[in-house]
C-alpha positions, -999 to +999 in steps of 0.1 A: -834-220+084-805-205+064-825-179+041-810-149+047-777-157+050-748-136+036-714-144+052-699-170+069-671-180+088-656-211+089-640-222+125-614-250+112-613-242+077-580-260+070-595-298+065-599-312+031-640-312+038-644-277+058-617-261+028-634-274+002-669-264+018-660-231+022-648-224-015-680-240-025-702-216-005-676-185-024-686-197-056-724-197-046-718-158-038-713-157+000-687-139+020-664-168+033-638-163+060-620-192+077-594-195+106-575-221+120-545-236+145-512-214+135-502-222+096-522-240+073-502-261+045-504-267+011-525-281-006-556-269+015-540-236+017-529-230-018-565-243-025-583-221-004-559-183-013-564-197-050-602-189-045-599-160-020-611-173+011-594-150+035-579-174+063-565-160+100-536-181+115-548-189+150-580-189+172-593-156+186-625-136+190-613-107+164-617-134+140-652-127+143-654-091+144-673-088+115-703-108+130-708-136+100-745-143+096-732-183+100-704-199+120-693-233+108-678-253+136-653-279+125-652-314+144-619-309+158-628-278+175-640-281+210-655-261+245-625-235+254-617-224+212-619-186+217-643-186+183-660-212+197-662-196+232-671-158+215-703-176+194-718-188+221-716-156+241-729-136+212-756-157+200-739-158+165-760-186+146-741-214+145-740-250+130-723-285+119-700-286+088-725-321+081-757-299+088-745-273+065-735-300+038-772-313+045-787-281+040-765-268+009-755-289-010-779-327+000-812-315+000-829-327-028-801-345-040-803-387-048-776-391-022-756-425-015-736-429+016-710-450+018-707-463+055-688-489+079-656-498+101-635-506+073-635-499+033-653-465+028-626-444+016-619-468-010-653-475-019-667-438-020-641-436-042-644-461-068-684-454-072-676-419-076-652-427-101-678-450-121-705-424-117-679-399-135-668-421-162-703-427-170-710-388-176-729-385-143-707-357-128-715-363-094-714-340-065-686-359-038-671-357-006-642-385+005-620-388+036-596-392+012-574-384-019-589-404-050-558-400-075-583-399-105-602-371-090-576-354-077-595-338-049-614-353-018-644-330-026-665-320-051-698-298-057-718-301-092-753-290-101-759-331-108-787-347-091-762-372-076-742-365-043-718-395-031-702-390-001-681-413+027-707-417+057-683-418+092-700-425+123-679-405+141-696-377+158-705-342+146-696-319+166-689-309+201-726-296+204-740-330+185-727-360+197-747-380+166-725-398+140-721-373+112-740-397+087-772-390+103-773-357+086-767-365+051-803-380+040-793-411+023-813-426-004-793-458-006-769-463+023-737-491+017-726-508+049-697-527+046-688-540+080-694-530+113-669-533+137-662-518+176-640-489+172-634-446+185-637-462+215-635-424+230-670-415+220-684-453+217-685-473+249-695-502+233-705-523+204-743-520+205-734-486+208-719-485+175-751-504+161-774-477+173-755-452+155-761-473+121-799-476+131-803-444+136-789-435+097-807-465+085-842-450+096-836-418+071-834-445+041-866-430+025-893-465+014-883-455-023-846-460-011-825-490-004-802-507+021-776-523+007-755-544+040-730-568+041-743-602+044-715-615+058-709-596+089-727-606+120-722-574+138-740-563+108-773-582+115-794-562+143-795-531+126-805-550+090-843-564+105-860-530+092-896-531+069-899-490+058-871-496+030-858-525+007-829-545+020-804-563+001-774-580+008-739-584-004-711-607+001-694-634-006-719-663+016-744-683-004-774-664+016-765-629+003-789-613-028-758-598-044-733-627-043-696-623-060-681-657-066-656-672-089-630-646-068-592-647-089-571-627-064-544-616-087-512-596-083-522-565-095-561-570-100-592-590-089-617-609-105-651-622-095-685-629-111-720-612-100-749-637-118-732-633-154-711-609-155-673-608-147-659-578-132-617-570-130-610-544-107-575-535-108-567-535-071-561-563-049-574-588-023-606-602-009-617-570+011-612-549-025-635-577-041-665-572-014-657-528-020-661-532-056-690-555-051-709-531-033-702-506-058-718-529-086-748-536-066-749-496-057-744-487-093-767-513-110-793-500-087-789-467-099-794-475-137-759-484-147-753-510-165-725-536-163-704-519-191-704-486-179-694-501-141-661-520-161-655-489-176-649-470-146-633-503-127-608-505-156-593-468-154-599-462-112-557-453-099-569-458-064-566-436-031-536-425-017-527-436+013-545-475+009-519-503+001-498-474-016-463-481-032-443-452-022-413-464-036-383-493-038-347-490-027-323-513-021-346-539-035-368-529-002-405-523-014-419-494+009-457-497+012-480-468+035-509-481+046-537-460+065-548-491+080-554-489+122-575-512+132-569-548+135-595-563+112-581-534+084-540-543+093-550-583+092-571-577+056-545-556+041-515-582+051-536-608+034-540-585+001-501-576+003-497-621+005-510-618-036-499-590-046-462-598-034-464-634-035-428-654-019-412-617-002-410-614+032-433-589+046-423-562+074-454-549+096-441-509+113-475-505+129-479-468+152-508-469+175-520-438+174-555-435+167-582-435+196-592-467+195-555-490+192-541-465+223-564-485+246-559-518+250-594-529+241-578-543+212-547-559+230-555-595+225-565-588+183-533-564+174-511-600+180-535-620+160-532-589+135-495-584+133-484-619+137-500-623+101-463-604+092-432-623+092-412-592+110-431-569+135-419-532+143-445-509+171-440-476+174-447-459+205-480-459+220-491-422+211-503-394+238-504-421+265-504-409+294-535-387+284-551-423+291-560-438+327-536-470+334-560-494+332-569-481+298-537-483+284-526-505+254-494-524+270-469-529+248-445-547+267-472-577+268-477-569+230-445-577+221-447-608+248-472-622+231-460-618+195-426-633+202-447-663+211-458-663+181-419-669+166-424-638+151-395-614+157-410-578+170-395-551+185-410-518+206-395-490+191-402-452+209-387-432+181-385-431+140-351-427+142-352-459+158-371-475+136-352-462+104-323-477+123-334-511+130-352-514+096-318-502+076-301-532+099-326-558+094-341-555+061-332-572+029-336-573-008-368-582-019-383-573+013-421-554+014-425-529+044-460-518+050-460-491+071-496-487+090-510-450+106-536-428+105-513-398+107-481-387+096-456-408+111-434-384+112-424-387+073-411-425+076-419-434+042-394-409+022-367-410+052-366-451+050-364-448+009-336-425+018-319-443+043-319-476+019-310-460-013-273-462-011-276-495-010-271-522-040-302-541-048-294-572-050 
């Protein structure tokens, strides 16, 4: 399909994957160019001159002047892109960045997918890490930044490729989750929850997605599900491939029991062995549990899995201490869906056991804009002692009815007794949290996005004052 290749162009080069994609295909000796919206920052665009991808600020035809014998669309790029638009009129081939990944650098690969609603990030990341410390080298691509690795992405000439499977979809021209394309030979599941409720309408939705990457598990493969989940169930009743189940619940295979939630690290047992993982809170326990059961599967042994449990840092951007001023504890937290915010509030319990605990949550992402989840956010946020929402993001690009409704939002947590306040600005919220916070208080910060820098301007706003 992709034999005679010689240049590409990359439509959306600026993400960690497409960036680190296109430098890959440089190093493998093809002509890579890459555009994308305006200015592209450090570190992707550091990353990307350091190698000598040429990169044009902006969208337009010109871009593709020199008629690249492949044109990578990114996922973010939809109908009315001039690139986009100027392909399809000149019948430029044209394809995924997951069906190039598939056909570059998967094929032929032992490749494990990490997949579900919560947890991959993490996960993908602590089995790469394990994989690495045990000399394997593997080949990796994760929606996020592991601090041991350093970089979300990764290609090696190892026969292992790890990589975080999203069910979000491909691309505008294939509406399949992208983990359909990346030929797993043992696929993780660790929950399965509704959520992008802009491309899924409804749960059983969701489950077909996971079907549909659970019939690519070759018979010589495995399925490795969380035993716990009922969502999970439907899409486990398969015969072409071995199935095995994790959790916590006496029916699992793989069972972790014995759990020791501690402040800075977990413990649990699986048959003999006891495993320490230095991160915190049941939903880390069932993460590194699947990693075990992933790893012992692949030859491993228990030693080598401690090994790289003991020296894993974590991934920026999950339960991540950004700082402390004025005895105030600033956490950021990438958390947005409910079951994720309620999990992570539970961890933050151990880990800062007796503080009182400040949730700033900003709706932003697809899903938490619509009020599909209106009823769970209060059972999520109410799990906080203070409750700060930011406002509702881009909604009036929503129909009414859709709408997430904060003023019922902060109704219903006030029933609660839990003090929450509707905020519409970060200036607001900086305000109200520089009023009403005090020493020894933990504020998690949840978003998917920027925020709008909260996280240094709060550590700003409280350093002048004494800790107590």
């Amino acid at each position: 399909m992709f034999g005679d290749i010689r240049s590409v162009h990359f439509i959306g080069v600026g993400g960690t994957a497409m960036a680190s994609a296109a430098v890959a295909m440089q190093q493998r000796g093809y002509q890579v160019t890459g555009s994308d919206q305006d200015v592209i920052y450090p570190p992707m665009s550091t990353f990307l001159a350091e190698h000598g991808v040429r990169v044009q600020a902006g969208y337009a035809e010109g871009n593709l002047s020199h008629r690249p014998d492949l044109v990578v669309v990114g996922n973010a790029i939809s109908r009315g892109n001039p690139e986009a638009e100027a392909v399809l009129d000149r019948k430029l081939r044209y394809c995924s960045l997951p069906e190039l990944l598939k056909e570059f650098f998967i094929r032929g690969k032992r490749s494990l997918v990490v997949s579900g609603t919560h947890g991959k990030t993490t996960t993908t990341a602590l089995l790469t890490w394990v994989f690495e410390t045990a000399g394997m080298n593997p080949s990796f691509l994760i929606g996020g930044i592991p601090r041991n690795l350093g970089q979300g992405a990764r290609f090696t000439d190892s026969p292992w490729f790890i990589i975080e499977g999203d069910e979000y979809d491909t691309a505008f021209f294939d509406k399949r989750s992208k983990f359909v394309h990346y030929l797993p030979e043992v696929a993780i599941i660790n929950n399965l929850e509704f959520d992008h409720a802009d491309i899924f309408g409804t749960l059983a939705d969701i489950q077909l997605a996971f079907r549909r990457m659970v019939n690519l598990i070759p018979r010589n493969g495995l399925l490795l599900a969380n035993g716990d989940e009922p969502h999970l169930a439907p899409v486990l009743d398969v015969k072409h491939c071995p199935v095995k189940r994790f959790g916590l619940g006496d029916a699992n295979e793989i069972r972790a029991s014995g759990l020791v939630l501690k402040e800075n690290s977990s413990d649990f047992h699986l048959g003999d062995t006891t495993f320490t993982v230095p991160l915190i809170g049941e939903l880390n326990v069932r993460n590194a549990l699947a990693v075990a059961a992933c790893a012992r599967h692949c030859g491993l042994t228990d030693a080598q899995i401690q090994m790289g449990f003991d020296t894993f840092t974590g991934v920026a951007r999950r339960m991540d201490v950004r700082g402390e001023a004025g005895g105030v504890t600033v956490v950021d937290d990438f958390g947005h869906h409910p079951t994720a915010l309620r999990e992570t509030m539970r961890a933050l319990r151990v880990k800062f056991p007796g503080r009182r605990l400040w949730a700033v949550f900003e709706p932003r992402s697809n899903t938490t804009r619509r009020n599909v989840f209106q009823t769970e956010l209060v059972d999520a946020l109410e799990r906080a002692d203070l409750i700060v929402v930011a406002e509702v993001a881009r909604l009036e690009q929503l129909r009414p009815e859709e709408r997430l409704n904060p003023e019922k939002l902060m109704q219903d947590l006030r029933l609660t007794g839990k003090p929450a306040a509707y905020l519409a600005t970060v200036e607001a919220i900086l305000d109200h949290l520089a009023a009403g916070t005090k020493p020894g208080d933990v504020v998690c910060i949840f978003s998917n996005g920027g925020f709008g820098g909260i996280h240094g301007r709060l550590l700003e706003r409280l350093s002048p004052r004494p800790a107590a």
